[in-house]
Every structure is written in C-alpha cells, then in structure tokens.
N, C-alpha and C positions, 0 to 999 in steps of 0.2 A: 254790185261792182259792174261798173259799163265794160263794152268789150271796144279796146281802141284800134281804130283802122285805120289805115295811111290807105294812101289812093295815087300809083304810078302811074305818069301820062294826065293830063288834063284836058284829052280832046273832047271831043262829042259823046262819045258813052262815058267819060268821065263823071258828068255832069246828070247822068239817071243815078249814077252808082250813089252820089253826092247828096242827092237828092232823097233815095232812101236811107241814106245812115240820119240823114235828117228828122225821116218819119220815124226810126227808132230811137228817137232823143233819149228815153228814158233807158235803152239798155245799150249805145252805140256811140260811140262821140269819133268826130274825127281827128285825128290830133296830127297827120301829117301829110302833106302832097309832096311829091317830084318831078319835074319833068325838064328837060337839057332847054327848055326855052325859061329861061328866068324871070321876063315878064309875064310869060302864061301865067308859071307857076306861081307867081304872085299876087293877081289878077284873081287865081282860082282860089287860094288860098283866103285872102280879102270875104269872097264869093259866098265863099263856105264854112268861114269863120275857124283857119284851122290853122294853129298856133305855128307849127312849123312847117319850113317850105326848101326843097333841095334842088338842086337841078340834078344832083349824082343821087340815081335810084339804092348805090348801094350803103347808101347814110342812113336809109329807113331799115334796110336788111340788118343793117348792123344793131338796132335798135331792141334793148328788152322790154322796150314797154308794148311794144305795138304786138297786137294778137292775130289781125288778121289784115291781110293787102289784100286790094284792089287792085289786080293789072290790068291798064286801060289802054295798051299801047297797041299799035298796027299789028297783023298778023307777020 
C-alpha cells in the first residue's frame, strides 16, 4: 500500500518535496496539491502528475485518504 501525500503551496521548496515523492514511486504517490493561485496550482499539478488540485488548503485536510501533507508555504 503507497503512502498518499498532498503537497500545500507550490513555490520553490514545493518542487524538492515533489520531486522526492517521485523517487519513492514505489511506496509514495502524490494525489493532491493546493495553493490560492489556481494556475500555480495547476501547472504543478500537470508537473507532478497529481490528480487533484485545490486552491482552498482546507479541501486536502478534510480529505481521508491522504496520510501525509507537505507544507510548503512562506514562514
């Protein structure tokens, strides 16, 4: 069973995070991004090959399938 990870924010450390759920293909998939720009978020999604895409972070939160987030957003 893969462990599925959504990924909040799509800036620049998004895309390391991205990047390693990708080297874990066989135990990681990514299944969700968010981020209040809709084209980022779409763009990354595309990117990253990840089925769904929010701009409202609290869509993934509400979500039972996802096991682990990524917050990628400004301090």
């Amino acid at each position: 069973m893969k462990t599925s990870v959504a990924i909040i924010g799509t800036g620049g450390i998004a895309n390391s995070r991205a990047q390693s759920i990708e080297q874990l293909a066989d135990t990681a998939t990514l299944v969700a991004v968010a981020d209040i720009d809709a084209d980022k978020a779409r763009a990354f999604a595309a990117k990253y090959g990840s089925p769904d895409v929010y701009t409202d972070h609290r869509a993934i939160l509400d979500r039972d399938d996802v096991d682990m987030v990524a917050v990628c957003t400004p301090a």
